[in-house]
C-alpha positions as CSV (number, residue, x, y, z in Angstrom):
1,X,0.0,0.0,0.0
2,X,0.9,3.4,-1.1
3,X,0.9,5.9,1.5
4,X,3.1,8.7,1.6
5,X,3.3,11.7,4.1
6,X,3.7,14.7,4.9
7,X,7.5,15.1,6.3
8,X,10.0,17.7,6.6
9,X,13.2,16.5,4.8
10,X,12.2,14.3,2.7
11,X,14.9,13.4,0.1
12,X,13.5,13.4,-2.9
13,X,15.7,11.3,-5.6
14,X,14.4,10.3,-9.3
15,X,16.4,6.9,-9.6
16,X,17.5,4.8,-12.5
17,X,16.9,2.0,-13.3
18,X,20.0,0.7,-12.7
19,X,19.3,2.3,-9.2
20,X,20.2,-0.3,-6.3
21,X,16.6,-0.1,-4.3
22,X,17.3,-0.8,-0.8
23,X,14.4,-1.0,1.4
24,X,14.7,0.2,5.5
25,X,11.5,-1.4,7.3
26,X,10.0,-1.4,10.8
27,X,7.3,-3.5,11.3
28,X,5.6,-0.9,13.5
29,X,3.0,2.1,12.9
30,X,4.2,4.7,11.4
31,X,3.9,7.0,14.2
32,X,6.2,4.4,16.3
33,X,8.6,4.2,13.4
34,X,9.1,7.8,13.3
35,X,10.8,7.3,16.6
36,X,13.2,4.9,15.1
37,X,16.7,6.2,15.2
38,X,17.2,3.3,12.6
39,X,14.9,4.3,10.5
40,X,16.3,7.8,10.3
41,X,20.1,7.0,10.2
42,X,19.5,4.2,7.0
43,X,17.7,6.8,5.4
44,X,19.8,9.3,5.6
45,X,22.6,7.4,4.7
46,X,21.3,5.6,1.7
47,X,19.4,8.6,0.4
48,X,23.0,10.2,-0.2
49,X,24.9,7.5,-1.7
50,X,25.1,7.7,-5.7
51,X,23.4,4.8,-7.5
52,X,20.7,4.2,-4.4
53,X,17.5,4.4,-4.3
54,X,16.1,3.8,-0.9
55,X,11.9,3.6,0.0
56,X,10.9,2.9,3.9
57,X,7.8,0.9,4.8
58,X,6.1,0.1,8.3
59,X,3.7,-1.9,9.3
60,X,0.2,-0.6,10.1
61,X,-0.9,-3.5,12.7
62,X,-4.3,-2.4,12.8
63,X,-5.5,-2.4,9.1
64,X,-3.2,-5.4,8.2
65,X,-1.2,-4.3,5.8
66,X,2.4,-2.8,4.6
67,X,2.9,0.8,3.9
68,X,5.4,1.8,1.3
69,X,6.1,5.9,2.5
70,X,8.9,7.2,-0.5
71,X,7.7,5.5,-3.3
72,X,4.6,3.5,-4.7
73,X,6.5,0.4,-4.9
74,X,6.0,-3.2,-2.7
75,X,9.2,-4.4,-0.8
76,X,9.5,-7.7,-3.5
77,X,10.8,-5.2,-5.6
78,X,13.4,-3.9,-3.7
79,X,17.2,-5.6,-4.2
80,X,17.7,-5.2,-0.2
81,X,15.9,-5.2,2.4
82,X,16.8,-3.7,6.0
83,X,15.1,-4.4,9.0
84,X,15.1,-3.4,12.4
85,X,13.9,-5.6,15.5
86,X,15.0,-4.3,18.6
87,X,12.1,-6.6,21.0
88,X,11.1,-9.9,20.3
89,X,7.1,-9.7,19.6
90,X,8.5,-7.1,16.4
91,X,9.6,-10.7,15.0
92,X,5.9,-11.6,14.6
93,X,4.6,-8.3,12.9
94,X,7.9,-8.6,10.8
95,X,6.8,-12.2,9.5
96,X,3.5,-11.2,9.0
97,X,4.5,-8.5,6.7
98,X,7.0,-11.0,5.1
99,X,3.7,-13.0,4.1
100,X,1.4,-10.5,2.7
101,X,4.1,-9.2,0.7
102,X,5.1,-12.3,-0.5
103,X,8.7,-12.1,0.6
104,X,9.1,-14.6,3.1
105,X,11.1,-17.2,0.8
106,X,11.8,-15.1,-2.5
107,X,12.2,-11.4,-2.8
108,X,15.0,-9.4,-1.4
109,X,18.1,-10.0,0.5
110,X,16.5,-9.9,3.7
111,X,19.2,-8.7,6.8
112,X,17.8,-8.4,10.2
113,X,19.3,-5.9,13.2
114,X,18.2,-5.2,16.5
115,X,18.9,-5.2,20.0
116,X,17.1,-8.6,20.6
117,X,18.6,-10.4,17.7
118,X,22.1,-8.8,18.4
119,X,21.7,-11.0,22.3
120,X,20.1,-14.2,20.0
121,X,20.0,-14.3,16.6
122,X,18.4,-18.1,16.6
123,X,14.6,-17.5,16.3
124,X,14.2,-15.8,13.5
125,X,17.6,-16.9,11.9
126,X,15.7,-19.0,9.2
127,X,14.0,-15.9,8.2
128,X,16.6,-13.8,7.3
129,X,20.2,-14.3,4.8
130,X,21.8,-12.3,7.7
131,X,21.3,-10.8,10.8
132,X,23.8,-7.7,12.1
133,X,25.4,-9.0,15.9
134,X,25.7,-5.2,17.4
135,X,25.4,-1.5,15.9
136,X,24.4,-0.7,12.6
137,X,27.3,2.0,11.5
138,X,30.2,-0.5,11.5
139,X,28.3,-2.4,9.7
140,X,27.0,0.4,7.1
141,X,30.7,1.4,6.4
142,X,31.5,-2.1,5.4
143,X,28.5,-3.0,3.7
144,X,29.0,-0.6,1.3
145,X,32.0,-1.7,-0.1
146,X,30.1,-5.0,-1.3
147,X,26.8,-3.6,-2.5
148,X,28.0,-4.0,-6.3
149,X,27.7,-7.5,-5.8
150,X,23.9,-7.1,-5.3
151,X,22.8,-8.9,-8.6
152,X,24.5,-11.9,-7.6
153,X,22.5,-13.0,-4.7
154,X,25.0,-16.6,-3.6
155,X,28.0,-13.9,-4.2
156,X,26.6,-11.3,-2.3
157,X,25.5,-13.4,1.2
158,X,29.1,-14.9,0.9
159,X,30.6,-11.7,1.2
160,X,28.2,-10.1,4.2
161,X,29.7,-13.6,5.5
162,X,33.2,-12.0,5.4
163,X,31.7,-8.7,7.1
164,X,33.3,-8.4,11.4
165,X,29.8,-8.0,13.0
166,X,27.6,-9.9,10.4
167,X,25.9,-13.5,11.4
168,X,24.3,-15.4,8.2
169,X,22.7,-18.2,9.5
170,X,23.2,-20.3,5.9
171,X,26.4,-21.1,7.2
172,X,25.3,-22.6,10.4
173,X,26.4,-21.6,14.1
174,X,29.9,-20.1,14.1
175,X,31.8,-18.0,16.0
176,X,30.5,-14.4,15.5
177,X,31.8,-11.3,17.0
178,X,29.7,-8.3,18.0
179,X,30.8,-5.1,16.8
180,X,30.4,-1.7,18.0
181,X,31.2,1.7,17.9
182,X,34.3,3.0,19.7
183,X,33.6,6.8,19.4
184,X,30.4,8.1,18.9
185,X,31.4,11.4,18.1
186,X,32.7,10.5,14.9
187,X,30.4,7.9,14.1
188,X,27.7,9.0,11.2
189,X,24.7,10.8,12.8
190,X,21.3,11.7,11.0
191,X,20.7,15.2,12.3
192,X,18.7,16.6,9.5
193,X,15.6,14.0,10.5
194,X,12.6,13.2,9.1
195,X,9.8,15.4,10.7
196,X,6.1,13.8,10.1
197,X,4.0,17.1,9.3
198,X,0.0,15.7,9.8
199,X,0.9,12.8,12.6
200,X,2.6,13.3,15.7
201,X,5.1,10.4,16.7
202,X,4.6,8.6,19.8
203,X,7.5,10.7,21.6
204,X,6.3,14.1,19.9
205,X,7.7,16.1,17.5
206,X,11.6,17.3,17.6
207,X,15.3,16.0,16.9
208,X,16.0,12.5,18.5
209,X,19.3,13.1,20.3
210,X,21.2,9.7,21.1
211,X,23.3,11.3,24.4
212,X,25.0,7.7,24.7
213,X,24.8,3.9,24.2
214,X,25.1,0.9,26.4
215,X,25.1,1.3,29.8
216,X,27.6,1.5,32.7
217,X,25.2,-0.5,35.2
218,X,25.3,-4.3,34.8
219,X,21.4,-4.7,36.1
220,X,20.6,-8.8,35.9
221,X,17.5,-8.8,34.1
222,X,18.3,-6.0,31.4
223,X,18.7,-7.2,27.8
224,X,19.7,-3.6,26.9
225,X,22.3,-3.0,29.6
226,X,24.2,-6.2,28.5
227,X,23.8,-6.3,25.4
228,X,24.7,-2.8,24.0
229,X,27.9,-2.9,26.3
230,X,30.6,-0.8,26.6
231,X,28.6,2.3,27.6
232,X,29.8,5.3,25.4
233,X,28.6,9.0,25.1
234,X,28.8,11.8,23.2
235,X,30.5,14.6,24.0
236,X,29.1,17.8,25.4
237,X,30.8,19.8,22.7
238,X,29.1,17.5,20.4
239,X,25.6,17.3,21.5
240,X,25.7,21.1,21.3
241,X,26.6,20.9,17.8
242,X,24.1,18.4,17.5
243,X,21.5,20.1,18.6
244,X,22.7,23.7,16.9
245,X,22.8,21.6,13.4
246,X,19.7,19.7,14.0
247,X,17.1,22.2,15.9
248,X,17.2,24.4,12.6
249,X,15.9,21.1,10.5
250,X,12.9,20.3,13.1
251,X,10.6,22.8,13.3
252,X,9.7,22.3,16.3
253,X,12.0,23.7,19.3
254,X,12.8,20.0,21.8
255,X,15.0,17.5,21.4
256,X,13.9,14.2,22.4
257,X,17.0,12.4,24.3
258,X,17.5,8.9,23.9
259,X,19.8,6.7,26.1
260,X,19.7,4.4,28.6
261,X,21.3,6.2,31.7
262,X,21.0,10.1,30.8
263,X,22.3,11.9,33.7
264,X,25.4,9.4,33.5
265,X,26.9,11.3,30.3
266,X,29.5,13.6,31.5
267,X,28.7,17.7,30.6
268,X,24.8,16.7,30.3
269,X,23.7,19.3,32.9
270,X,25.7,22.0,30.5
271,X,23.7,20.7,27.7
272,X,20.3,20.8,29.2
273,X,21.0,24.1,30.6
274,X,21.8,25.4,27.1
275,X,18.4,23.8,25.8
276,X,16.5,25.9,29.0
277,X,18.5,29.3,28.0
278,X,18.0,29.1,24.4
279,X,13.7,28.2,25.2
280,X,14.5,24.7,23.6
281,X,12.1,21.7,24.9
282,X,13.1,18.2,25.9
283,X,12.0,14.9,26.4
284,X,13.9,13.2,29.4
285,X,13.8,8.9,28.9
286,X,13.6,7.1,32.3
287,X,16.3,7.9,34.5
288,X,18.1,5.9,37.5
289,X,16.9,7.4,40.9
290,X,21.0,7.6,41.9
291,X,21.3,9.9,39.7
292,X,18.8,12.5,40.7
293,X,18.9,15.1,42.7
294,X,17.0,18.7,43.4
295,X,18.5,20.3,40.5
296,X,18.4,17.8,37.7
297,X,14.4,17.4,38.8
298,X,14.3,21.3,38.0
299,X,15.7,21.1,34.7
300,X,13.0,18.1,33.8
301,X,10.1,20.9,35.0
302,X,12.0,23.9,33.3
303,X,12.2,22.1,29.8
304,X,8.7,21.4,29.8
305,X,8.4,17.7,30.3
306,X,5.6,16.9,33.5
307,X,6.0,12.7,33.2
308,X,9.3,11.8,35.3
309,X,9.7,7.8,34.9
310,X,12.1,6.5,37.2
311,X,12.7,2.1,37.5
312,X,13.2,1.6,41.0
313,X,12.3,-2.1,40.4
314,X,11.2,-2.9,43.8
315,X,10.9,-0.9,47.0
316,X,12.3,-3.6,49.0
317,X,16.1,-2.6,49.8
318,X,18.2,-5.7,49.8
319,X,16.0,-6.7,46.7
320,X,17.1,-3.7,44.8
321,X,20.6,-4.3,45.5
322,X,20.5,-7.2,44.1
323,X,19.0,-6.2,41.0
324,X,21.2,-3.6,40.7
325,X,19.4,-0.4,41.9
326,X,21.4,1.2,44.8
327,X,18.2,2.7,46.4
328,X,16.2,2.5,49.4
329,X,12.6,2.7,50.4
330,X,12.9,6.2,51.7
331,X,15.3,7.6,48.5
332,X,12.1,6.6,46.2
333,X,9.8,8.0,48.8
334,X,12.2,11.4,48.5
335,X,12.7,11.6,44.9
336,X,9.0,11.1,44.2
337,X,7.5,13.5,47.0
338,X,10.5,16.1,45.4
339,X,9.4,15.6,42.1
340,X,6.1,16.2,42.9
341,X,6.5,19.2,44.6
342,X,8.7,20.5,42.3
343,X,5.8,20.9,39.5
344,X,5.9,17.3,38.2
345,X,2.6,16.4,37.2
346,X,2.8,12.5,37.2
347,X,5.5,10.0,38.1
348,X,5.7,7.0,36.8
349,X,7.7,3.7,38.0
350,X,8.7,0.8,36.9
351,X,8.1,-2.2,39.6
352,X,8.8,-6.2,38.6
353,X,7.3,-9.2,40.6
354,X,7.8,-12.5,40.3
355,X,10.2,-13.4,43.0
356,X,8.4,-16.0,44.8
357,X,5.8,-15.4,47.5
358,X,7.6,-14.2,50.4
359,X,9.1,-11.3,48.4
360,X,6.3,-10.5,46.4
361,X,4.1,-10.5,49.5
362,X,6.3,-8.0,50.8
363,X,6.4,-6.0,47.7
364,X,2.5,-5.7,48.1
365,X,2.6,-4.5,51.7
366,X,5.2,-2.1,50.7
367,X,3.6,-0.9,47.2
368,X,0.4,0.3,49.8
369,X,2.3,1.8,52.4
370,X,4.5,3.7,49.2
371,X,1.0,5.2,48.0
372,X,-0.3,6.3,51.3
373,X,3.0,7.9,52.4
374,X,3.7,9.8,48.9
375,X,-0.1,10.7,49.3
376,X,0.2,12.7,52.7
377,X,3.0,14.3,51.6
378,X,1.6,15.6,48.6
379,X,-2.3,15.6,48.5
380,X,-1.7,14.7,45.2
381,X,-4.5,13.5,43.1
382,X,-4.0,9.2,42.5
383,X,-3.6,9.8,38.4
384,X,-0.2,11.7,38.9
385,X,0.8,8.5,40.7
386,X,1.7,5.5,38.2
387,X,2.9,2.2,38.6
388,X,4.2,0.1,35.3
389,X,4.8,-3.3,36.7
390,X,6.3,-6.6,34.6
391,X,6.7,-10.1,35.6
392,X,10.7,-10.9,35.9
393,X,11.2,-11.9,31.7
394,X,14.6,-13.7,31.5
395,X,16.1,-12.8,29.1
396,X,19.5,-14.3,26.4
397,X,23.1,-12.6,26.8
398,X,21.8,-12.1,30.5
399,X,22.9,-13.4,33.8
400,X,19.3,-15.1,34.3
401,X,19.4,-15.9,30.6
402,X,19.5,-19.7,32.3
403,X,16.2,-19.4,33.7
404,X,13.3,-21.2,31.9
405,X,10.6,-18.9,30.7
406,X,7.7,-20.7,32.9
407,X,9.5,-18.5,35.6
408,X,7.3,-15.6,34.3
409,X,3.9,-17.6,35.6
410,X,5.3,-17.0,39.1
411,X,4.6,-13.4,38.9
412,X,0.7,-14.0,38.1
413,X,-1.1,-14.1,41.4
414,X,0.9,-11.2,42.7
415,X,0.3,-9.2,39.6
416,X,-4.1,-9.9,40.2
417,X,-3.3,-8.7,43.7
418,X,-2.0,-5.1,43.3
419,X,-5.0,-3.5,41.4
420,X,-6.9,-4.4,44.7
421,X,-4.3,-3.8,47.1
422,X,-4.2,0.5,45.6
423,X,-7.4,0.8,44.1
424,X,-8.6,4.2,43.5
425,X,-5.2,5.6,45.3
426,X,-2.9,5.3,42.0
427,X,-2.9,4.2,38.4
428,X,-1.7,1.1,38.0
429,X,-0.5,-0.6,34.2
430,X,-0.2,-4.4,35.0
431,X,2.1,-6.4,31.9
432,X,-0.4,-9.6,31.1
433,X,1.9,-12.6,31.6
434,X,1.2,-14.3,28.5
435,X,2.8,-12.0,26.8
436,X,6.0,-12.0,29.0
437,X,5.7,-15.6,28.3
438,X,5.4,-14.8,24.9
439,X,8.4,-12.8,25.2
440,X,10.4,-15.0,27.5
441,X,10.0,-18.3,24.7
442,X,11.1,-16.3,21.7
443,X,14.1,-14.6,23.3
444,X,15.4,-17.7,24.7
445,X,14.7,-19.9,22.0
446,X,16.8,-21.6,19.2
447,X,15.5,-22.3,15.0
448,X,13.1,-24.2,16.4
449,X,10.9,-21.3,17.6
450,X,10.7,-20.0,14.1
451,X,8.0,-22.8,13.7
452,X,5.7,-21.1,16.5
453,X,6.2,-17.5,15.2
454,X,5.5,-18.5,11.5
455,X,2.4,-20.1,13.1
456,X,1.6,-16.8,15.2
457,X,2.0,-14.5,12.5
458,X,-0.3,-16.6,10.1
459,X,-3.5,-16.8,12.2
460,X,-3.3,-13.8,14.5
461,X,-1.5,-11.2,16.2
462,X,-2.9,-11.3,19.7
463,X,-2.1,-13.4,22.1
464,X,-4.8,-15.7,21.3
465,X,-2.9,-16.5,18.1
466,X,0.4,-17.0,20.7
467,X,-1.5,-19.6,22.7
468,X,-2.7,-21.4,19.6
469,X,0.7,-21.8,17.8
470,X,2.5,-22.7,21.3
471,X,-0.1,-25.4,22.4
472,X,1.0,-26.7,19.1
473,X,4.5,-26.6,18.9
474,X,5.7,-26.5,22.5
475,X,6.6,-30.7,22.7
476,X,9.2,-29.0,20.6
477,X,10.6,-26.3,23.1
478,X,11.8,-28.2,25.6
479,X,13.7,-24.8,27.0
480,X,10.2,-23.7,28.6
481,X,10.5,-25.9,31.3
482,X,14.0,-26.6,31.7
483,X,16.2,-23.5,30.5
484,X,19.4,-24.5,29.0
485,X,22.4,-25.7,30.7
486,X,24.5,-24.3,27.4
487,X,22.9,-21.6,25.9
488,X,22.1,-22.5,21.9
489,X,23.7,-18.6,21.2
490,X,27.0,-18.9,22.9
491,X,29.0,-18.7,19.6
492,X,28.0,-15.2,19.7
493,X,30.5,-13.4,21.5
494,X,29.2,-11.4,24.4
495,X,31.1,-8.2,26.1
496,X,30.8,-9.5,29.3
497,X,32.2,-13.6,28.9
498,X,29.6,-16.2,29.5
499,X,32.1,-17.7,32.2
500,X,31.0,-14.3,33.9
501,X,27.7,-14.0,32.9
502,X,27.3,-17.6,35.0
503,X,29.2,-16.5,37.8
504,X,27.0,-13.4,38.2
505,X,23.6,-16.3,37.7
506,X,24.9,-18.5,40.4
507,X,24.9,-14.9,43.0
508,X,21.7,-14.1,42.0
509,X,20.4,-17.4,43.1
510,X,21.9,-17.6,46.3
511,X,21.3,-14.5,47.3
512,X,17.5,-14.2,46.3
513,X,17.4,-17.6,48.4
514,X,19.2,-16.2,51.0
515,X,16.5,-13.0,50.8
516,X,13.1,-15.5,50.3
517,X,14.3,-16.9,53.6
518,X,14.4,-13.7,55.8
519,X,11.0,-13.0,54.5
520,X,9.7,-9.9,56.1
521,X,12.9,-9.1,58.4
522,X,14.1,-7.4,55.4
């Protein structure tokens, strides 16, 4: 389908027909797309080479169908095709587009990136001639130097097998190393961005500013923090220039920051206070509670954002340690009565059960006593208060990446419990475990769980369709129950050594044991 829109910088490039056509898809809507810094740096990039034509599509989930945005082509007719998966449920909407295309055997060279396939590439590996293990600019500057072999399709995948960074699953399981960028200030940046005119993307309108990559906190249960390792920023010097080259290309006056531990990038106060004194907006990501304090809430108010998110994880101390949160009951009590009071409208925080019933009982008690305490202090009204909270999700490249995904199941009492427990005192956004589960059995799967997402994809995308396609194909998934004592993705290499990665697993263990048996002395 056809359906071009209204965007600021659009690149507009006649083509020949000699014209490589590479395509960049996200199997998302397009106003989730738009927030894609993928989607914008491919772009970009391709748009300039000479003898490239590139066309983006998306996925519109609710009508069914693919939409072609640059030109009124389909993606069969595209030499290459690019697509980004960073979570695992994106693999379903990507097959499904695969099939009403009529792409998923035939059609383009198909490469696959993400952050999810970067920790496992197995699942979807018999989707896809290759999958990129790590960033996408290492890859870009050596992919280019191949892209004349594009006609010859057995040539062409032979040579992405030569590329540092590049799995193709045709060749079976080998040892592939992960590649990423050393210095972001000299990697290739897409400042002049797309800007959607008629629809507003999901995080508003304004430049998307990655501040930094990876993360310097080694949290157990976070496939981002482990798997984009080494953490690495930009420069406060460069995000100035940044911002000064890219604010002039976006009409509208914020940058929206992207990175996984914001007010860890040395200089960043500098930059947000240039943002404030020049009347610039911003859109601040979730942000650790160690990091806070009086004056980086203030900035958050000054630049006009009134949603602070913060992922405390639990409010049960020694719990929090353990998953790698260095705060107490009373610093979450102080940072969210403070934020409040400082002319934040609504707080949000990220809470996850699902370790066993002492703890999560506890969690309860204390997830009641939180809401009546921030309450008195504030006299707040319940909306501003929000809770997001997830079942524990195992996840690959992970030090509970040896944990079986029927582990999520033990989060499902709790989770019926809190709605009850605050009613009418907060908001509350409760993650349905079947789609953890969901989650959990295609990120620590192998090829076989291609089977069950080709199923899902062809009769529906809920999770009814999940349920159908795993009652029949999980005699086949033996992981679900068990785990695996040897991951199937160990030949990918991972920053932090799987020796490591098991060391830190066997901690975990004992010392959640050692917490499920003080119970509530903690």
């Amino acid at each position: 389908m056809y359906r071009p829109r209204r965007e600021l910088n659009k690149i507009g490039k006649r083509g020949r027909p000699s014209d490589i056509k590479v395509g960049v898809f996200v199997p998302l809507p397009y106003r989730a797309a738009m927030n894609s810094l993928f989607l914008h740096l491919c772009y970009r990039y391709f748009a300039e080479l000479d003898g490239v034509i590139v066309n983006r599509f998306v996925y519109n989930i609710n009508e069914d169908a693919v939409e072609s945005l640059d030109y009124n082509t389909n993606i069969k007719d595209m030499d290459l095709l690019l697509v980004s998966l960073p979570f695992e449920i994106d693999y379903v909407y990507a097959i499904r587009a695969f099939m009403l295309e009529g792409v998923l055997k035939e059609g383009p060279i198909k490469i696959a990136g993400g952050i999810a396939p970067s920790a496992n590439p197995l699942p979807i590996a018999p989707f896809f001639d290759a999958i990129v293990i790590g960033d996408a600019e290492p890859f870009l500057e050596r992919f280019t130097d191949i892209l004349q072999l594009i006609n010859d399709r057995s040539s062409f995948i032979d040579a992405l097998a030569s590329v540092e960074g590049v799995y193709v699953p045709k060749l079976g399981r080998y040892h592939v190393k992960r590649t990423y960028v050393q210095n972001l200030d000299e990697a290739f940046y897409p400042y002049r961005q797309l800007v959607p005119l008629d629809e507003e993307p999901v995080y508003g309108r304004g430049l998307l500013l990655e501040a930094s990559r990876g993360c310097p906190y080694s949290c157990p249960f976070c496939l981002e923090g482990f798997t984009t390792k080494p953490f690495r920023y930009r420069s406060k010097s460069k995000l100035i220039e940044l911002v000064e080259k890219g604010i002039e290309f976006t009409r509208p006056r914020k940058v929206i920051f992207y990175s996984l531990s914001l007010f860890s990038v040395p200089g960043i106060d500098e930059v947000l206070l240039m943002l404030k004194e020049r009347g610039i907006k911003a859109g601040i990501p979730s942000v650790r509670i160690d990091t806070l304090n009086d004056e980086r809430i203030r900035f958050v108010v000054d630049l006009g954002q009134r949603t602070l998110t913060i992922a405390p994880e639990t409010l049960i101390p020694n719990l929090a340690q353990l998953l790698g949160k260095n705060t107490g009951y009373d610093e979450v009590i102080d940072i969210t009565v403070t934020a409040l009071r400082s002319g934040i409208r609504n707080i949000k925080l990220y809470l996850i059960a699902g370790f066993g019933n002492e703890l999560d009982g506890l969690l309860l008690e204390m997830l009641s006593r939180f809401v009546e305490e921030v309450g008195k202090k504030t006299g707040i009204h319940p909306s501003s208060l929000r809770f997001s909270i997830n079942p524990l999700i195992p996840k690959p490249n992970t030090p509970l990446q040896w944990l079986p995904p029927k582990v999520v199941f033990g989060a499902a009492k709790t989770l019926g419990k809190i709605r009850h427990v605050i009613k009418g005192r907060a908001r509350v956004e409760v993650y349905d475990v079947w789609w953890s589960f969901a989650q959990a059995v295609i990120g620590l799967g192998d090829e076989r769980v291609s089977k069950l997402i080709l199923n899902w994809a062809l009769h529906s995308l809920g999770i009814g369709g999940f349920k159908r396609a795993y009652r029949e194909y999980s005699k086949e998934l033996e992981h679900v129950e068990k785990g695996w004592s040897d991951p199937p993705w160990s030949f990918i290499e991972s920053y932090v050594p799987y020796s490591e990665l098991r060391k830190r697993f066997s901690c975990f263990l004992e010392s959640l044991e050692h917490l499920r048996s003080r119970g509530d002395t903690i």
